[in-house]
C-alpha positions as CSV (number, residue, x, y, z in Angstrom):
1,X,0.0,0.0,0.0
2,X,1.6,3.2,-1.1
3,X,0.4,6.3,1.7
4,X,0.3,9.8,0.8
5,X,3.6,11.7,1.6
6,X,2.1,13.8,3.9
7,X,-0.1,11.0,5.7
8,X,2.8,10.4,7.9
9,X,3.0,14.1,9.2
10,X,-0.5,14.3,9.7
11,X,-0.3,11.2,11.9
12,X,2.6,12.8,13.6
13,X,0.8,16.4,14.1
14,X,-2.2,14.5,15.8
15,X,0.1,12.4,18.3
16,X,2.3,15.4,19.1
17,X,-1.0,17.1,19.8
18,X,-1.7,14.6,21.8
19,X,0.8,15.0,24.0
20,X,0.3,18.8,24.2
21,X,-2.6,18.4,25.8
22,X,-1.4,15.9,28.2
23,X,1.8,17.7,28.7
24,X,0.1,21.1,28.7
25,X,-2.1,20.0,31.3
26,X,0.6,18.9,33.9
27,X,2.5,22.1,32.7
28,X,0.2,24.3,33.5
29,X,-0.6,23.1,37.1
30,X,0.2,25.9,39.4
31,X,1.4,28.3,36.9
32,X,0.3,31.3,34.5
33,X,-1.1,29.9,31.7
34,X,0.1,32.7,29.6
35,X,3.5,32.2,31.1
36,X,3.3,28.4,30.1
37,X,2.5,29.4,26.7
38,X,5.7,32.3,26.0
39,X,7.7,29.1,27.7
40,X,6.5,26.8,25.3
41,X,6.6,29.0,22.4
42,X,10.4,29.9,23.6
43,X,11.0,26.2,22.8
44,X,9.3,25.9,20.2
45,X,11.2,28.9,18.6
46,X,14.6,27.1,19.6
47,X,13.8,24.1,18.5
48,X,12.8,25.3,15.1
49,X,15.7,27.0,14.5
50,X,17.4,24.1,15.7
51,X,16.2,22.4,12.7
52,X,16.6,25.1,9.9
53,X,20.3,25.5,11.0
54,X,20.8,21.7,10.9
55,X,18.8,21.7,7.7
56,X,21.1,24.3,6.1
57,X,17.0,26.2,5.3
58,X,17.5,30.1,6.4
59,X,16.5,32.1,4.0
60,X,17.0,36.4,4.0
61,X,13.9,37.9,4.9
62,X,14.5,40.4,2.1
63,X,14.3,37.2,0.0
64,X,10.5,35.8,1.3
65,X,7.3,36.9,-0.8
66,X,5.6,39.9,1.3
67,X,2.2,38.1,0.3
68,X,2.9,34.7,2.0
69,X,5.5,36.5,4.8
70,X,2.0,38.5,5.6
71,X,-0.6,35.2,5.9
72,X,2.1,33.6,8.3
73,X,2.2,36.2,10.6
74,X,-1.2,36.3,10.2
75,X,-1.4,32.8,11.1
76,X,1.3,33.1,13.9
77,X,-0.7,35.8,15.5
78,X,-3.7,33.2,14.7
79,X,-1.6,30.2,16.3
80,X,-0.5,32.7,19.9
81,X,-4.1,33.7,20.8
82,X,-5.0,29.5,20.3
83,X,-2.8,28.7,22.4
84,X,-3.5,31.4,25.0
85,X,-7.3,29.7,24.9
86,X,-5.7,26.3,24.9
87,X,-3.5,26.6,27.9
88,X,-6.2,28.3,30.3
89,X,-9.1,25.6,29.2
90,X,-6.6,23.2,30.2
91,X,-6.2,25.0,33.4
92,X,-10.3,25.3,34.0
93,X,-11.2,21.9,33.0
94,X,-9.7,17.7,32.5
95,X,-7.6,17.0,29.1
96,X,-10.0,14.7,28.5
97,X,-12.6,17.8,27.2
98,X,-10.5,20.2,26.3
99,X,-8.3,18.4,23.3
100,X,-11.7,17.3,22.2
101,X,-13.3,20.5,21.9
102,X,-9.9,22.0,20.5
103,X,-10.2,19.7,17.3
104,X,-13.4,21.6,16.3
105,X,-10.4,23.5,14.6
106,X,-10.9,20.7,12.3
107,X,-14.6,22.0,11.6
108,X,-13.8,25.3,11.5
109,X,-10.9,24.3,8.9
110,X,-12.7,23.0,6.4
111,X,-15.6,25.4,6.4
112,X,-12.9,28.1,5.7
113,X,-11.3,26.2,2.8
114,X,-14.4,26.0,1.3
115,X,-15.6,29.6,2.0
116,X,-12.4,31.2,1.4
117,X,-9.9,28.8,-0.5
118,X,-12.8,27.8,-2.9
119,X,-11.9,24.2,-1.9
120,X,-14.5,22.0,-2.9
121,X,-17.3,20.5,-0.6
122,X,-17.6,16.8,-0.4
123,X,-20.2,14.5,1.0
124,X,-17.1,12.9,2.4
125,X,-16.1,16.0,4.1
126,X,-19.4,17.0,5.6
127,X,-19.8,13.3,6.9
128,X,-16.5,14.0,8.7
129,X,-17.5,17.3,9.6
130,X,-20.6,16.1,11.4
131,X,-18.8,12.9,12.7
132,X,-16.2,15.1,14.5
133,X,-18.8,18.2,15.1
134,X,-21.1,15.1,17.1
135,X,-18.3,13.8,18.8
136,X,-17.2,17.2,20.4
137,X,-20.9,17.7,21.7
138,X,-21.1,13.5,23.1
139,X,-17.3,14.6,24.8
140,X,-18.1,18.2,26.0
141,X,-22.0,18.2,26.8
């Protein structure tokens, strides 16, 4: 069976995030959770450079697109203010509902790339939709 070459990373994204929550949860037990998230995003920041520098992938800033440069801060600033939300739910409430409720982001995804990316709309995708969409109300409700 041949996968997709990005199967693997998705796969990977969904156990790392995973562990965020778990590791997020016991992190943020009897601390800020805005602190907890500028100390993760401190290591997040090393560790990515880590791996552009091992890599050999820096590129000049005066060298990156302004169009794309401008929808990834957009997205960082996007990315910051989830995890601010993230880290306090995990300080109000068990793992267990919060990482479920966080993957409406998968909802909220796809209606986006339909709206604005033109993407086209599926039966498959608005099974999954509802499948997910359902399973956040059973975990949260």
């Amino acid at each position: 069976m041949n996968l997709p070459a990005w199967l693997p990373f998705a796969f990977g994204s969904a156990l790392f995030a995973g562990m965020t929550a778990i590791l997020g949860k016991l992190g943020v037990a009897g601390m800020n959770s805005n602190l907890a998230t500028f100390i993760r995003t401190i290591v997040i920041l090393f560790v990515t450079a880590a791996i552009l520098s091992w890599r050999r992938e820096w590129q000049l800033p005066e060298n990156l697109p302004p169009k794309p440069l401008t929808f990834l801060l957009l997205s960082g600033v996007a990315t910051g203010l989830s995890w601010l939300c993230y880290y306090r739910a995990l300080q109000l409430a068990p793992a267990s509902l919060v990482a479920p409720v966080d993957k409406l982001s998968v909802v909220f995804a796809i209606v986006m790339g339909v709206l604005l990316l033109g993407e086209p709309l599926t039966l498959k995708l608005v099974l999954g939709a509802v499948l997910i969409l359902s399973g956040v109300m059973v975990l949260a409700f």
